[in-house]
N, C-alpha and C positions, 0 to 999 in steps of 0.2 A: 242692600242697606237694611240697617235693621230697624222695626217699624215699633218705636217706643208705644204710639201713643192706639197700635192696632192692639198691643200685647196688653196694654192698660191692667195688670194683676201682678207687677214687679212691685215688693217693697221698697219704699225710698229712704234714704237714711240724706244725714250733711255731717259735717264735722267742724267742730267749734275751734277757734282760735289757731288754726295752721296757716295762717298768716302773721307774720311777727306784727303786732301792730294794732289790726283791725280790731280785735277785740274795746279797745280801749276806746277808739273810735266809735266806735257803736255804742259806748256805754255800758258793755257788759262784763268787761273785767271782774269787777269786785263779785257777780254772781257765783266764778269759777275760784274765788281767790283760798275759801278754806280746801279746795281741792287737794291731796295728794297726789303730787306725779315725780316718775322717779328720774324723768329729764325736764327743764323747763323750757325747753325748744318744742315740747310735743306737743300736740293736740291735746286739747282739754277733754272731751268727749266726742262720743255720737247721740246725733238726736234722732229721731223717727216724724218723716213730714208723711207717710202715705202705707198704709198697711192694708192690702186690696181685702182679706178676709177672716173671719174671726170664729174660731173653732170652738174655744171654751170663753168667750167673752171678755179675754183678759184685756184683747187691744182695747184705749178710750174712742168711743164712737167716732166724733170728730176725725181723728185719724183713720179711718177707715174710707173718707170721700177722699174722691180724687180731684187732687188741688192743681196737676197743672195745665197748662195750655201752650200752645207754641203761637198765639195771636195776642192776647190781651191778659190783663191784670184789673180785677174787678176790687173796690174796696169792699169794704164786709159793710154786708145786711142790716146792722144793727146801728149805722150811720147814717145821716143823712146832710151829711158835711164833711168837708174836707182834716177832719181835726185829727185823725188817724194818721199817724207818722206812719209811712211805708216809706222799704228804703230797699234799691235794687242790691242785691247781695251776686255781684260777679262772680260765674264761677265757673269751674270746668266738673264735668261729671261724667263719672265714668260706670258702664253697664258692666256686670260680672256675671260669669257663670258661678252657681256656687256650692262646692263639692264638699257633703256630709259626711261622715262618717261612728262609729259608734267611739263614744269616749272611752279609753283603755284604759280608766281609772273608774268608770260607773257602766255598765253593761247597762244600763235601761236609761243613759242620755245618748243624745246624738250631738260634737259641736260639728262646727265649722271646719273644716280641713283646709281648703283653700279657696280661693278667688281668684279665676282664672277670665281675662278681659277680652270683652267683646267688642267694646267700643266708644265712643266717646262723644262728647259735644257739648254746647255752652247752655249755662244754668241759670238760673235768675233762681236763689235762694232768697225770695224776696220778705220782709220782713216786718212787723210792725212793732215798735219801739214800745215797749208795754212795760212800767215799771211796775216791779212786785209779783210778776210772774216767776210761779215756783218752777215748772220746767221750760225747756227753749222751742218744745213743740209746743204749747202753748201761744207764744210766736209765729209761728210758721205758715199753718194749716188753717184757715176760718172757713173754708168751701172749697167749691170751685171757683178753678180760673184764679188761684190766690197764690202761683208759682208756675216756672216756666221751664221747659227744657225744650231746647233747639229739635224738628223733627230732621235735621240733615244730621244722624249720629255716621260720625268717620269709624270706618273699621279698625280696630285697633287687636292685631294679635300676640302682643307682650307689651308689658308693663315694667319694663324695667329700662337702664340708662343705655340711650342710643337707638330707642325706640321712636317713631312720629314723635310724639310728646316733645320729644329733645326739641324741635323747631318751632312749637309752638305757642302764640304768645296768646292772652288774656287782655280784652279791651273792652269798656263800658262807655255808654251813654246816656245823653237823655234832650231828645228833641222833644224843647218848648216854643210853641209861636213860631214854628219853622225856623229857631235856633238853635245849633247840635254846640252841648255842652258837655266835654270829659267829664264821666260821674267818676270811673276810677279810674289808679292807676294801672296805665297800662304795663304790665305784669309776665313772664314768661312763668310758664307751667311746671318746669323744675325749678325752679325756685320756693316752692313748698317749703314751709321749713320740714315735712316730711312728704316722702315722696317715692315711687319706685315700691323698693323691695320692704327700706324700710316700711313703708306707710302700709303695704298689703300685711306684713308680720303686725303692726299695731291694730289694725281696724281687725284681723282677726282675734284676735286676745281681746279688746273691745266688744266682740260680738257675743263672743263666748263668757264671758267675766264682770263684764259693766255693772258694777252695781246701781240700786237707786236711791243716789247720795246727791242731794243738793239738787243743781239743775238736771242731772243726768238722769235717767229712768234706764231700768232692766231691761236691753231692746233684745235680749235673749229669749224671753217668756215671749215676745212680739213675733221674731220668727217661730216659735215651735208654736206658737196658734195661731198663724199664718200657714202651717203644716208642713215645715221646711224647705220655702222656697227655691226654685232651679235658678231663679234668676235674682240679683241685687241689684239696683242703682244705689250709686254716692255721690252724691256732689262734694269735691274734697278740700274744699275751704274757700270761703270770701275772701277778693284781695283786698288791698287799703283802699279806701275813698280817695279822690282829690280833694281840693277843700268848698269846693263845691260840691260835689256830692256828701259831704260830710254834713255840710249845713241847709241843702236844699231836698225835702224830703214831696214825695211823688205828689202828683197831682191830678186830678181829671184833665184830662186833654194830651196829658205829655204819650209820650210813645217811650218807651223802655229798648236798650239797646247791649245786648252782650255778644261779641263776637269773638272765637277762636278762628286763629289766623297762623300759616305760616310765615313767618317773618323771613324766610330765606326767598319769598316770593312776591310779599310785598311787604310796604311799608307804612308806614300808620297814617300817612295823610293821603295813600291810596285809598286805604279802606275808610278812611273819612271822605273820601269819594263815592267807594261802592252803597256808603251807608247815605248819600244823597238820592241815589234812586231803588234803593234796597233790595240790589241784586248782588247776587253772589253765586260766584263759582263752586262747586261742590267742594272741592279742597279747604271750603273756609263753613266751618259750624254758625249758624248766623241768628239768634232768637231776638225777636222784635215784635212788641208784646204792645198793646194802645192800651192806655191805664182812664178807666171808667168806673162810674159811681154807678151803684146796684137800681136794675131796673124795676 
């Protein structure tokens, strides 16, 4: 199994709006709205939550602590109340290897050639509701322990249709006062609106090309001062809220709950089962995070 949190120096990237829907939901729509895209099924951008090191100082500081945790969700520092909207961002995320090569249009750049996947598990792209923020990492990153990624990552050795993937489904929570409340809906993982082969060809053309327009930043300049990473994480998009999670945002005390799950082996009021005593079989990605006020 592959040990995310031993490697701790993979850059983290998410991707905005690959869920039909959630954007709107969170409030963020109009951020992305003078965007050009040249389908509007696609993803809005990528953002950069974790960039391990910084060669010519181009990465912003911030971005360079490593934000996540597979136990807990810490609010930020500079609080000292709950007035901070944090909101669990369900997600699935996937490790890549990621294969260089020299641009055959600039002899003296290197991009991305491809992304070839390692493996996989549940994300907690967790988030703080901040109006007026110019980029989405601005959102993302405040410290440590302010994002999450499951330490059970499933192996996964292709990314395309009829892979594990194909089975498996996306589910959220949030135990308050020993009451388990759907934060979102529960979601199957090809159901992206991109996904597979498509979504690998876009996040490469994204890595290589993004410009920094609007919310979006140059996460190109981040890998090549990073000193071009062997390895990528993505978390590849938030599903929809319920409508409790829509309108109930985190809290000291609650516990955070994202589960990847084969649906061919169980069922959802199973795994609202396994989520009362929080064990789980290795077949099921399981991140379960206690959300706390800074000590």
């Amino acid at each position: 199994m592959f040990d995310f949190y031993k490697e701790n120096n993979i850059p983290c990237f998410g991707v905005a709006g690959n869920f039909t829907g959630h954007l709107e939901q969170a409030g963020e729509a109009l951020d992305f709205a003078k965007m050009k895209v040249s389908d509007k099924n696609a993803p809005k951008a990528i953002f950069p939550t974790f960039i391990p090191k910084s060669i010519n100082s181009i990465t912003p500081e911030f971005l360079t602590v490593f934000p996540f945790s597979d136990s807990k969700i810490i609010f930020p520092k500079e609080t000292n109340s709950t007035d901070d909207k944090l909101q669990i961002e369900s997600e699935c995320a996937i490790i890549f290897n990621a294969v260089w090569k020299e641009d055959p249009y600039n002899s003296f750049r290197k991009i991305l050639a491809d992304l070839q996947p390692v493996g996989f598990g549940a994300s907690n792209d967790c988030s703080i509701r901040k109006a007026g923020a110019k980029k989405i990492s601005l959102k993302k990153n405040w410290g440590n322990f302010s994002k999450g990624l499951s330490s059970n990552i499933i192996s996964l050795n292709k990314f395309e249709k009829g892979c594990i993937l194909d089975d498996y489904r996306i589910a959220s929570y949030l135990i308050r006062d020993d009451k388990i409340f759907v934060y979102g809906e529960n979601s199957e993982i090809k159901t992206y609106s991109y996904i597979y082969e498509k979504l690998t060809e876009w996040l490469i053309d994204k890595f290589n090309n993004q410009q920094d327009d609007g919310p979006a930043e140059n996460i190109y300049e981040y890998l090549k001062d990073s000193g071009f990473p062997e390895k990528i994480m993505i978390s590849i998009g938030a599903t929809r809220y319920t409508d409790f999670g829509e309108n109930n945002f985190l809290q000291n005390g609650d516990i955070s709950c994202v589960i990847l799950y084969p649906q061919s082996k169980y069922s959802e009021k199973e795994i609202e089962e396994k989520l009362k005593n929080k064990i789980f079989p290795d077949d099921i990605s399981a991140l379960i995070q206690n959300v706390v006020m800074p000590s």
